[in-house]
N, C-alpha and C positions, 0 to 999 in steps of 0.2 A: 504494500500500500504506500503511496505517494504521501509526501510531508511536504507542508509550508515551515519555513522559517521565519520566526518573528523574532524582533528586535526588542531591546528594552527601553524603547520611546512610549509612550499615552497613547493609542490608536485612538482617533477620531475617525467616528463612524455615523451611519441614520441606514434606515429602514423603511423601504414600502411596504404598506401591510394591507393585507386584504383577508376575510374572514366569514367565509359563509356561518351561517347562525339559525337557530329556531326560535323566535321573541316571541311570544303571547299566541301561539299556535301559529306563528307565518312566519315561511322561509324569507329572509333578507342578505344581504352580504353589509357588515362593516368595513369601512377603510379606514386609512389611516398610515399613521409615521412615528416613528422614533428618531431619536437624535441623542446622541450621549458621547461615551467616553472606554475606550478598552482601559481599563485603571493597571490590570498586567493582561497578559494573554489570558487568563481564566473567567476576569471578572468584568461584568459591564454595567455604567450607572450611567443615567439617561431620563431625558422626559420624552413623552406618550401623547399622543390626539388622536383619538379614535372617531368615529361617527355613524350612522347607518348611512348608506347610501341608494342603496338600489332595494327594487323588487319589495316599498314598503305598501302594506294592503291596509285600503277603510276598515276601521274597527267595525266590529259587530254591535255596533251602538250610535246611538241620535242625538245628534244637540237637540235640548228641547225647545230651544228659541227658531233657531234657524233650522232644523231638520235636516241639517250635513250631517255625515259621518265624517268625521276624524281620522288620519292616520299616526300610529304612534312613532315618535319622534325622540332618540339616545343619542345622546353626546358626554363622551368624556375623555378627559384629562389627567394626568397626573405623570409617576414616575415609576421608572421602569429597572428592572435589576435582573442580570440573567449570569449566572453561572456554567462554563463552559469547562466540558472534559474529555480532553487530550484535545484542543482547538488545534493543533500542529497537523493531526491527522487530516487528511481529505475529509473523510465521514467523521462525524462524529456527534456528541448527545448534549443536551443543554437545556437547562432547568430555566424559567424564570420566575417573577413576580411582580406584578403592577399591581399601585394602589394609587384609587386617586377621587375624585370628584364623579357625578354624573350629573347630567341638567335631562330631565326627564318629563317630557309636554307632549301636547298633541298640536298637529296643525290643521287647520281647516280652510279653506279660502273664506277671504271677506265680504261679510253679508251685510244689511242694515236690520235693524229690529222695525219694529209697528210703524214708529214714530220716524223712520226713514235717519234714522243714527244709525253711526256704525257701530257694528256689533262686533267688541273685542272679547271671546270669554277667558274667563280666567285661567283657564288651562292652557291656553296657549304658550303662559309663563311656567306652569309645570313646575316643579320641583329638584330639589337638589338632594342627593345620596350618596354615599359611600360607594365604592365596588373595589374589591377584591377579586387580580387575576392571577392564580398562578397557572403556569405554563408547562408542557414537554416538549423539546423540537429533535426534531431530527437537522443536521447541519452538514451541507456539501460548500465545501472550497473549491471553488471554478477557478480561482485566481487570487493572489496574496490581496488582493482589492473589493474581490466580488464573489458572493457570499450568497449562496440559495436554501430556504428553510420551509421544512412541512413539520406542521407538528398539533399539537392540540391544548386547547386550552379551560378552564371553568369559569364562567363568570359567575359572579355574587354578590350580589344586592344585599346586607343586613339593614334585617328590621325596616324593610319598605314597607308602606301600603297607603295607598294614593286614593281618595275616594271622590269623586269629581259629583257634586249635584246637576251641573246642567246637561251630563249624558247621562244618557238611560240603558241600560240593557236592552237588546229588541229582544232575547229572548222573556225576558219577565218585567220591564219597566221601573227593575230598582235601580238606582244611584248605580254609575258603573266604578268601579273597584279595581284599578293595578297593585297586585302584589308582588314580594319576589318571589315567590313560586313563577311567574307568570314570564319573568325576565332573566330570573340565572337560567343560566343553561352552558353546553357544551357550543364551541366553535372548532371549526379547522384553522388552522394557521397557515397564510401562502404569505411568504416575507424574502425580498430581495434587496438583501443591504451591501452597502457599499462606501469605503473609507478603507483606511488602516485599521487590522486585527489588533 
């Protein structure tokens, strides 16, 4: 098996990420980037911006003013740490863990109410949570520069739960309710990063 050699400089490095996902029973994909620091060849410390991007689906719920459906809307931030073993090798394994912030809304297109005012509801603003990611990767070395990752991750949300009064369930007409049940879950990791190991 083929080795890279590293140096004992700080490797400056970032990360494209992309992230198929199961949110609240619907398939999506996260993106997203890192940007940090190799602190030696084993370790890496960095910040995180993640996002939903694609393939987001209308809730199964109604404004009750405007009678749009919603789609839900994750963004977050923080920092990022991943622990690398035998990084010299071509192949090789790698733990991480992010923790950081999430800003967690729906959006809707803009309506007016009765009175022909705009209608902004409050959920649009959504709320802010914790989340906890640790991580498994798998790591191939294309190049002492360029860097290819599949691997898998858990998100988690403690102690969320969001209860919105102006959507409704269309199943039953109560207050619609996000928990973390509804938002941890498993993702795949596709990450092509690129700097100094």
């Amino acid at each position: 098996m083929s080795s890279i050699s590293y140096g004992s400089d700080i490797g400056i490095n970032f990360g494209a990420v992309m992230q198929p996902v199961n949110i609240n029973n619907n398939f999506s994909v996260i993106t997203g980037g890192k940007a940090g620091v190799n602190i030696t060849k084993n370790y890496f410390a960095g910040l995180a911006l993640y996002g939903m991007t694609l393939f987001k689906k209308e809730l199964n719920g109604t404004d009750v003013n405007s009678k749009l459906k919603p789609t839900l809307e994750l963004n977050y931030y923080g920092v990022e740490f991943e622990y690398y073993l035998h990084p010299e090798n071509t192949m090789h394994f790698s733990a991480g863990f992010f923790a950081g912030m999430a800003d967690i809304y729906f959006d809707v297109p803009v309506s007016k109410d009765a009175d022909s005012n705009l209608y902004v509801p409050g959920y649009k603003t959504g709320v802010s949570n914790l989340i906890i990611q640790p991580s498994v990767n798998f790591n191939l070395n294309l190049k002492s520069f360029y860097r290819v990752v599949l691997g898998f991750s858990y998100r988690f949300f403690p102690n969320f739960e969001y209860t919105i009064q102006e959507l409704l369930h269309d199943s039953n007409n109560t207050p619609y309710t996000l928990k973390s049940e509804n938002i941890n879950g498993f993702a795949i990791n596709f990450v092509v990063r690129l700097g100094s190991f």
